[in-house]
Residue frames as a rotation matrix with the C-alpha (Angstrom) as fourth column:
UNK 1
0.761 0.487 0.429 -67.10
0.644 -0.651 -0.402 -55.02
0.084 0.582 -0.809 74.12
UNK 2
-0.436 -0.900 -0.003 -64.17
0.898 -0.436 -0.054 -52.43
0.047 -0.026 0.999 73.19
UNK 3
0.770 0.510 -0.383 -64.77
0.422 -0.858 -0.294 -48.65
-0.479 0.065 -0.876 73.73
UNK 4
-0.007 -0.660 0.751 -63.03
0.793 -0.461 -0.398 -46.49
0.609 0.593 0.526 71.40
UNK 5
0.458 0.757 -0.467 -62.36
0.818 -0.564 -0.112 -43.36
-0.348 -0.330 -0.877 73.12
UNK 6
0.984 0.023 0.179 -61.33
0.116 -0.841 -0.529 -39.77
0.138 0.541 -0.830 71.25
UNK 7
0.555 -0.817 0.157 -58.24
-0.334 -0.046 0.941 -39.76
-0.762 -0.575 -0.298 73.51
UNK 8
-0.174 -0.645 0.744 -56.48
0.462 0.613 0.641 -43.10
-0.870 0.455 0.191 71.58
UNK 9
0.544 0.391 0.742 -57.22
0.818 -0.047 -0.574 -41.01
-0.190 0.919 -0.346 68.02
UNK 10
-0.574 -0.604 -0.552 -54.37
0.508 -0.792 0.338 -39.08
-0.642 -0.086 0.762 66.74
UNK 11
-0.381 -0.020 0.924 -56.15
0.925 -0.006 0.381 -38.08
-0.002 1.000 0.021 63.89
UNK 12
0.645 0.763 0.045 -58.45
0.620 -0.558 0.552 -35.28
0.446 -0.328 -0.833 65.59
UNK 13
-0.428 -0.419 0.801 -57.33
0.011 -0.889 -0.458 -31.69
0.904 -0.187 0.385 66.76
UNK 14
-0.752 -0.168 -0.637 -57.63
0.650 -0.348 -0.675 -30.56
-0.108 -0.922 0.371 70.33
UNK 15
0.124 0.934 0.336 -60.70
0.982 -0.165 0.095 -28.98
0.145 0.318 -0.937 70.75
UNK 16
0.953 0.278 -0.117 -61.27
0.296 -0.936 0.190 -25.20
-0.057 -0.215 -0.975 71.10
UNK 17
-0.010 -0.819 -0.574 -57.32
0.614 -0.458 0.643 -24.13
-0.789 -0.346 0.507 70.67
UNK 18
-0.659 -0.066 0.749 -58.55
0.515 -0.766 0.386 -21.86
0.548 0.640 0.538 67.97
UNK 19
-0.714 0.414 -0.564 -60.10
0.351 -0.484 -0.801 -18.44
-0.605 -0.771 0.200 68.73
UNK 20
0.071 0.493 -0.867 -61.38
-0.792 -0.500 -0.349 -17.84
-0.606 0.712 0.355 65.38
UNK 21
-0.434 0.104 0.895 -62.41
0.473 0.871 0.129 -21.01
-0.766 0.480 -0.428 62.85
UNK 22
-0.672 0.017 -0.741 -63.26
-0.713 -0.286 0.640 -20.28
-0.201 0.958 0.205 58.99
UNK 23
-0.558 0.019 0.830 -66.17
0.086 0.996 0.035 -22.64
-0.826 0.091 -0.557 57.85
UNK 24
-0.962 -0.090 -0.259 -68.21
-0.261 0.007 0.965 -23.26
-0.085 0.996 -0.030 54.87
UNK 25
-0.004 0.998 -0.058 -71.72
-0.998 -0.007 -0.057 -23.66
-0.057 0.057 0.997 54.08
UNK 26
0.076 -0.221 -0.972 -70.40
-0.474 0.850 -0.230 -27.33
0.877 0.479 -0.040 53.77
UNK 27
-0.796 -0.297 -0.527 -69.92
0.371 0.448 -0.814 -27.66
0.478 -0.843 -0.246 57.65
UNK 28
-0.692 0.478 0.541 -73.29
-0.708 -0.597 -0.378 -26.59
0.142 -0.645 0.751 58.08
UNK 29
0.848 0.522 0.093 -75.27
0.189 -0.462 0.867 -27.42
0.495 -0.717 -0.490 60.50
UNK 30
-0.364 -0.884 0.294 -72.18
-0.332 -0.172 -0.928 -25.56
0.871 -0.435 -0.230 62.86
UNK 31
0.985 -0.019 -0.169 -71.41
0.170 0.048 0.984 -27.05
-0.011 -0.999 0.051 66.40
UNK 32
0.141 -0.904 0.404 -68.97
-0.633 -0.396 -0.665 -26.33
0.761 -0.162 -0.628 68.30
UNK 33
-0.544 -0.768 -0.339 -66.33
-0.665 0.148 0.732 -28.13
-0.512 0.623 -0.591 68.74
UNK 34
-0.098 -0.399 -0.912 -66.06
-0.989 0.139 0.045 -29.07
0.109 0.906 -0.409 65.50
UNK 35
0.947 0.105 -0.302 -66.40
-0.270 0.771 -0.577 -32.96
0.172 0.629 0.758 64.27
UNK 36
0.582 -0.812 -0.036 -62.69
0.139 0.143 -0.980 -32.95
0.801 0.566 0.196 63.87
UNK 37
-0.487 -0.438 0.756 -61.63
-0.643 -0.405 -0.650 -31.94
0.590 -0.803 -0.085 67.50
UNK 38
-0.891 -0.186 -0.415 -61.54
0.166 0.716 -0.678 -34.28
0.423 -0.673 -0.607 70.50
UNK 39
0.490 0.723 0.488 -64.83
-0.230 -0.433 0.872 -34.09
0.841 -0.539 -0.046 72.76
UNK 40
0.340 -0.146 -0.929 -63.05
0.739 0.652 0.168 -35.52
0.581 -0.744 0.329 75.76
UNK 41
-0.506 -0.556 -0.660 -61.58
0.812 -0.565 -0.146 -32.47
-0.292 -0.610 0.737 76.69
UNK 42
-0.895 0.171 0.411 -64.40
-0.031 -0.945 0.326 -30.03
0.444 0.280 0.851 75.72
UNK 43
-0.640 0.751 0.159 -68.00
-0.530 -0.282 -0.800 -28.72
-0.556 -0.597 0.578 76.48
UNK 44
-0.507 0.408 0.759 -70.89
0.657 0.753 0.035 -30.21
-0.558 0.516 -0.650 75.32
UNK 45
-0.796 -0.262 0.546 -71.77
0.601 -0.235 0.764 -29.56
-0.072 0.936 0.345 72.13
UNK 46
-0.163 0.685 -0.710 -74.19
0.271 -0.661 -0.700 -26.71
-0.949 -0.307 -0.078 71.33
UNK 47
0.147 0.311 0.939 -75.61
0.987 0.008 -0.158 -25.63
-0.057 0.950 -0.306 67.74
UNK 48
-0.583 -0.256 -0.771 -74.51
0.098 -0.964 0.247 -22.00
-0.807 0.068 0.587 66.32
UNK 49
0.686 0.692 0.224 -76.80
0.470 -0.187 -0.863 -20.06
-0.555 0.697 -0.453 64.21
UNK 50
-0.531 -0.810 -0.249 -74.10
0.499 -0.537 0.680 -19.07
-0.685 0.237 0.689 61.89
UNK 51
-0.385 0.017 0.923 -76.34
0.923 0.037 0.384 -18.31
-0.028 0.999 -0.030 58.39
UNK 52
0.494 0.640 0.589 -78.01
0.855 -0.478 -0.199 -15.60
0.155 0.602 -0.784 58.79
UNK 53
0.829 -0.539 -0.147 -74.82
-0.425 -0.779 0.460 -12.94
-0.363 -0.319 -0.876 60.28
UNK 54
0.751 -0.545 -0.372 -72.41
-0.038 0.526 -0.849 -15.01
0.659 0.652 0.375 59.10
UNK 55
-0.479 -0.870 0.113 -70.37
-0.433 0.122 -0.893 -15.24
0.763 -0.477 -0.436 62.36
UNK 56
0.782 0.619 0.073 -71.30
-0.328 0.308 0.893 -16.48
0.531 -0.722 0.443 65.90
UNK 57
-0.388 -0.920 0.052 -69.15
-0.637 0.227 -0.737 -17.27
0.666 -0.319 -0.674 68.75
UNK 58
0.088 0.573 -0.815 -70.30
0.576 0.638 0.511 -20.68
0.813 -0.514 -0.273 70.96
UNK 59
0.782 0.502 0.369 -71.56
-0.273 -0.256 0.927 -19.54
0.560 -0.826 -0.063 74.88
UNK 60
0.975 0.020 -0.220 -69.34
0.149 0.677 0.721 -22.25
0.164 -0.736 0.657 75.97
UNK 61
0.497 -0.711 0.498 -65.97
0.809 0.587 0.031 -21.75
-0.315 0.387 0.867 74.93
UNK 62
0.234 -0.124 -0.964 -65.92
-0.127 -0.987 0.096 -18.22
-0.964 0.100 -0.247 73.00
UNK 63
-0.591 -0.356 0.724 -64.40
0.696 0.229 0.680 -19.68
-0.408 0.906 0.113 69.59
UNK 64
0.103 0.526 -0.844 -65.65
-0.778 -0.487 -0.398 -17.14
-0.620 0.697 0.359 66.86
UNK 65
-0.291 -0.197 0.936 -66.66
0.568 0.752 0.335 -18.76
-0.770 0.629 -0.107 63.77
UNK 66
-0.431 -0.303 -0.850 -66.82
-0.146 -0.906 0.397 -17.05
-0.890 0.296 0.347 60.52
UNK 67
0.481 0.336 0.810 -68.92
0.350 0.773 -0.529 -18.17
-0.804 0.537 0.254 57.32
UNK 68
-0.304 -0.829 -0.468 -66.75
-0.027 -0.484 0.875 -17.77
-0.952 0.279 0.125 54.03
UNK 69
-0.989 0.051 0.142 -68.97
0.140 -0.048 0.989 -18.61
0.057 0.998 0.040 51.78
């Protein structure tokens, strides 16, 4: 059996090295980190109520996230 792990994937971003992230009603439900960003080197994931203020910043981490649309 092979494990993939996040590490051997350039394709993904480093988690959390933004302080502020832009998303879309398209990346919703929001966690943090992000789909696109490594988990090996982050917290564990955590749902953000983003819709109804339109920002939110995760507990774990601090990232802000913004909704833009």
């Amino acid at each position: 059996m092979i494990h993939r792990t996040d590490a051997q994937d350039e394709n993904l971003e480093n988690a959390n090295t933004q302080m502020q992230v832009e998303v879309s009603r398209a990346d919703l439900p929001l966690s943090c980190p992000q789909p696109n960003q490594k988990l090996w080197n982050a917290h564990p994931r955590v749902y953000l109520p983003i819709e109804e203020s339109g920002e939110c910043s995760c507990p774990y981490c601090g990232t802000h996230y913004v909704l833009t649309d």
